[in-house]
C-alpha positions in Angstrom: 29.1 121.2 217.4 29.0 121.7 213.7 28.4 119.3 211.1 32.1 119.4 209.4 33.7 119.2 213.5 31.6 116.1 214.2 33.1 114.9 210.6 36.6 115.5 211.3 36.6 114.5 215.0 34.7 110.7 213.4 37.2 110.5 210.8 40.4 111.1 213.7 38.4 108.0 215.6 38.6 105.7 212.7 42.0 106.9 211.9 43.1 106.2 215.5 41.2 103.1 215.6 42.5 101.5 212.0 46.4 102.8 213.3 45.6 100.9 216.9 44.4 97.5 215.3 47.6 97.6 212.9 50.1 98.0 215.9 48.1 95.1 217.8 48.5 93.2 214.8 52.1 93.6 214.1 53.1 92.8 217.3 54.3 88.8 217.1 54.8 86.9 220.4 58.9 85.9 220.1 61.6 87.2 217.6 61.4 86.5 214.2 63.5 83.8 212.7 66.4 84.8 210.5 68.7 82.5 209.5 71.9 81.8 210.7 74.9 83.7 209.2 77.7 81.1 209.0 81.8 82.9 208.4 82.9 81.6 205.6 87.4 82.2 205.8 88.7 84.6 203.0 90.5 81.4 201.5 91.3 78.0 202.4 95.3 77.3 202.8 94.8 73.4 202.0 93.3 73.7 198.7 92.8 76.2 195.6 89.3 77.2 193.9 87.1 76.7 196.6 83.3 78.5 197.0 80.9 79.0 199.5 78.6 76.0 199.5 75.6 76.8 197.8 71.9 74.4 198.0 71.3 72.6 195.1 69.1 69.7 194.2 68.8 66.9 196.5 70.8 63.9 194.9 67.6 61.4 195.3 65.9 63.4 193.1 68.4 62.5 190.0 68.9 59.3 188.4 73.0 59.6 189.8 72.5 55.5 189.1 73.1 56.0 185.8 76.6 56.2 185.9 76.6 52.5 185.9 74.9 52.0 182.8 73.1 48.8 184.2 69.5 48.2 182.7 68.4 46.4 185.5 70.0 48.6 188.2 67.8 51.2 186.5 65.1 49.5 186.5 65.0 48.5 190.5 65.9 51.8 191.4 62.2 53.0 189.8 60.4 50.8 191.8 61.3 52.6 195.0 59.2 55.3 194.8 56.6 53.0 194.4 56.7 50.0 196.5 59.0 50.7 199.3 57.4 51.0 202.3 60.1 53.4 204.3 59.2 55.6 201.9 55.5 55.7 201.8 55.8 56.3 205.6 57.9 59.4 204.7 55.7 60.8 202.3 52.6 60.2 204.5 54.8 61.9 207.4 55.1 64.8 204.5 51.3 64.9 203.2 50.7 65.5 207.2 52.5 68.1 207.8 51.3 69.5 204.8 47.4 69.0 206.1 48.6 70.9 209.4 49.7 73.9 208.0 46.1 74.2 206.1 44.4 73.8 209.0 46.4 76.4 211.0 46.1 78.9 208.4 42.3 78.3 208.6 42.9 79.8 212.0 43.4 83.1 211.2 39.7 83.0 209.2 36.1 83.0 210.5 34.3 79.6 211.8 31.0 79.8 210.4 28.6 76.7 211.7 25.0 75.5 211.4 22.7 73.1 212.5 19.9 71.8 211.6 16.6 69.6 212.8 13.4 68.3 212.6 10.5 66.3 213.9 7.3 65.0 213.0 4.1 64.7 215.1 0.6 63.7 215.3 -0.8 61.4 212.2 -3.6 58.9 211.9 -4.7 57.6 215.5 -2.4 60.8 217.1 -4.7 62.8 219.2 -4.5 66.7 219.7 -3.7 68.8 223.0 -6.7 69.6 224.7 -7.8 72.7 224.8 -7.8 73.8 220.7 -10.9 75.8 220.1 -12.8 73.7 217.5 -10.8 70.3 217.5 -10.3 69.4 221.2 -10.1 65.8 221.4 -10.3 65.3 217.7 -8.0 62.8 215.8 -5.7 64.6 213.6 -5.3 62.8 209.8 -1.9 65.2 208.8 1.3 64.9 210.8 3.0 68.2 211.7 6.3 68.9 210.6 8.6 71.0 212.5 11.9 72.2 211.2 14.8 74.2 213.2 17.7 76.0 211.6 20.6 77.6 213.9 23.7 79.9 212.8 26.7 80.7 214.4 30.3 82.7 213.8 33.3 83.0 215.6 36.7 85.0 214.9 39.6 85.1 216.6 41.7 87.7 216.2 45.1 87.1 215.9 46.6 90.5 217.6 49.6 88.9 219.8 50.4 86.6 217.0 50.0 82.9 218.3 48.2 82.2 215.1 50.7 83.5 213.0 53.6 81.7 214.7 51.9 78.6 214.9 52.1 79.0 210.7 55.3 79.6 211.0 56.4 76.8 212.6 54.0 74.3 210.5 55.4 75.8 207.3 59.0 75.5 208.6 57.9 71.8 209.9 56.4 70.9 206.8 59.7 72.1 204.6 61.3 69.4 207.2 59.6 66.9 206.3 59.9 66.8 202.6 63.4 67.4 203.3 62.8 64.1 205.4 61.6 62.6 202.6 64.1 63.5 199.9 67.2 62.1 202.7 64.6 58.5 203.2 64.4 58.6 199.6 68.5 59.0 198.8 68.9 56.4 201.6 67.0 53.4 200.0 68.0 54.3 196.5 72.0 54.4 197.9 71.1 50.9 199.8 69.8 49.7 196.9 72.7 50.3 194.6 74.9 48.8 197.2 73.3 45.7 197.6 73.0 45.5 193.5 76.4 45.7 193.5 77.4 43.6 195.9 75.6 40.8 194.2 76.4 41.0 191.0 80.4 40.9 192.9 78.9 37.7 194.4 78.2 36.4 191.4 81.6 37.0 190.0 83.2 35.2 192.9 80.2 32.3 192.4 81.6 31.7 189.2 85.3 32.0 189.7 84.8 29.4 192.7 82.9 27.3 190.8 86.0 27.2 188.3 88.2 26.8 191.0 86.1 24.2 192.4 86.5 21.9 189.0 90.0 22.9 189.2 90.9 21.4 192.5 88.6 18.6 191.4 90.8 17.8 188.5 94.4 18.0 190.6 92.9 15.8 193.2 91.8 13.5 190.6 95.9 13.7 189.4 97.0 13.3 192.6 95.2 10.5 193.3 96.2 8.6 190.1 99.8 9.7 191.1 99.2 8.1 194.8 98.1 4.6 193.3 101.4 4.2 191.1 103.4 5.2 194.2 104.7 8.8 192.4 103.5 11.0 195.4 102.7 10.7 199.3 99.6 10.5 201.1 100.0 13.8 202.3 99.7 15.3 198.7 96.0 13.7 198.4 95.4 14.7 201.9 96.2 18.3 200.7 94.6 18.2 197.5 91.3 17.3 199.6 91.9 19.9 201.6 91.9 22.5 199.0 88.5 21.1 197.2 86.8 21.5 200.8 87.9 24.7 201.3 87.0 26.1 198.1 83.4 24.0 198.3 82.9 26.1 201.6 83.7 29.1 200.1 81.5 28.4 197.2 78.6 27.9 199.9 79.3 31.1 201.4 79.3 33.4 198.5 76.0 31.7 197.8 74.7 32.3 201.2 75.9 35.8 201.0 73.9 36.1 197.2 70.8 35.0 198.8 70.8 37.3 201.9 71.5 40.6 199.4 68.8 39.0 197.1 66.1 38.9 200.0 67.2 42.6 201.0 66.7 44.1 197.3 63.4 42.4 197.5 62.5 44.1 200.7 64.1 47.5 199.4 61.3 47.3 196.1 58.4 46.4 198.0 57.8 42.7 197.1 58.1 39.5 199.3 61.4 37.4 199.0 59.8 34.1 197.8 58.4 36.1 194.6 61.8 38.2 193.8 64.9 36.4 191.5 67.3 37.9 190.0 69.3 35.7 187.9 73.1 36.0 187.5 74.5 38.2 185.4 77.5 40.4 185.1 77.8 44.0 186.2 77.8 47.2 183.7 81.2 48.2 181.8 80.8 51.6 183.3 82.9 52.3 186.3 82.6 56.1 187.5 85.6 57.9 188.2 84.9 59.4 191.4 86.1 63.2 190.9 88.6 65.1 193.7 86.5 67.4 195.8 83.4 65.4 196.2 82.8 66.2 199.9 81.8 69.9 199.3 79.8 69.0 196.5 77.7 66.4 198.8 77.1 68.5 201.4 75.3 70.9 198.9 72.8 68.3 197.9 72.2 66.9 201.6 68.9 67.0 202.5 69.3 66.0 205.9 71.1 69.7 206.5 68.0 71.3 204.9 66.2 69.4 207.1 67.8 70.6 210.1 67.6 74.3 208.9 64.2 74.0 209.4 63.9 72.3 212.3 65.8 75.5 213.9 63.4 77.5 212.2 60.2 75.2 213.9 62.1 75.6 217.5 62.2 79.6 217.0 58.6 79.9 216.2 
């Protein structure tokens, strides 16, 4: 056979070869994930100026508190992403996930490894082997030194694509996760703003109470006075009394109640409840209209449905 044959027919090898290793390494164990295609209806007959739903921002990544316009709303609502510990469980979740998917794409390149070691012999007082030409028996004064260095490679090829769907799923997982952790997130910050709330309403009943209390305090004083010089019945005191204790009681609730929500807000930023006060005060001015169609709006800043997006896309793979 000629020179330019043995070329050609070397060159068809390669060429067969290089088109063989691509098909091996297109083919993928499973289907590939696509997502699902949900029918959307031509138009709603409930409502006008509707649209497809379309992902936006998560919500805990906004400050939607401000709509209150309360300082120190505000300023509890910070300290969430840096003391509460629901959410330093979520991020850690997050950061692992995260770590997972580099170390399965490190599976699709070469392990290279090495090892090393040494020893040291002989010395003053060692002896040598027997036997040496010239020094048998002798003591040795130097110490030998012996070193060993070993290599090794390894590379799996990915051709039925285990590797490849395992990063699939990791990446898909990992998306999860922070979607995870922007629904944890949204969750404390909403608890948060609700229990804010519903102390500062604690407050306001704490103080109306405690001017109901002085009230009933005064009429029961009148009503006494008006018992002594025979004006009213017993009954009226008796009933005078009666409203004092019940407002008293009610009084102790609503402080009961201020203390429990107190102890939660604590919990919520992080810090123990014996080293967290907030004193009274009044809620913001602002009240927030809430606007019509908020439902659709939501549900395009849920993170939770991200989340479970993904977690389709982790169950394909």
């Amino acid at each position: 056979m000629n020179a330019p044959a043995t070329s050609r027919a070397r060159t068809a090898r390669r060429a067969l070869s290089a088109a063989l290793l691509a098909l091996a390494t297109g083919c993928a164990v499973g289907p590939n994930y696509h997502r699902p295609a949900a029918p959307a209806a031509e138009r709603f007959k409930e409502a006008e100026g509707w649209k497809p739903a379309e992902p936006r921002e998560a919500a805990s990544g906004s400050p939607w508190w401000s709509v209150y316009d309360d300082a120190t709303l505000a300023g509890l609502e910070q300290q969430i992403d840096v003391s509460n510990q629901t959410l330093k469980a979520a991020e850690a979740a997050w950061r692992q996930a995260v770590a997972l998917v580099s170390q399965t794409r490190a599976g699709l390149l070469p392990t290279v490894g090495a090892t090393a070691s040494a020893t040291r012999s002989g010395g003053p007082g060692g002896r040598t082997a027997a036997g040496v030409p010239g020094i048998g028996g002798t003591t040795v004064e130097h110490p030998v030194n012996q070193f060993e260095l070993a290599g090794n490679a390894s590379w799996e090829f990915d051709i039925w694509g285990k590797i490849r769907r395992q990063l699939e799923g990791s990446i898909a997982s990992a998306q999860a996760s922070e979607a995870d952790l922007a629904a944890a997130r949204l969750s404390v910050q909403a608890t948060l703003a609700s229990d804010y709330i519903e102390l500062r309403i604690a407050d306001e009943q704490h103080h109306l109470l405690e001017e109901t209390v002085d009230a009933f305090k005064r009429s029961l004083q009148i009503t006494e006075n008006q018992y002594h010089v025979g004006v009213v019945a017993k009954a009226d005191v008796i009933t005078a009394q009666t409203q004092l204790g019940g407002a008293q009681s009610q009084l102790i609730a609503v402080g009961v109640t201020r203390a429990t929500l107190e102890h939660a807000i604590a919990v919520l930023i992080g810090k123990a409840p014996a080293q967290f006060s907030l004193p009274p005060a009044t809620l913001g001015a602002a009240v927030p209209v809430v606007p019509a169609g908020v439902p659709s709006a939501l549900l395009e800043r849920r993170p939770d449905v991200a989340a479970a997006e993904r977690q389709m896309a982790v169950a394909n793979a």
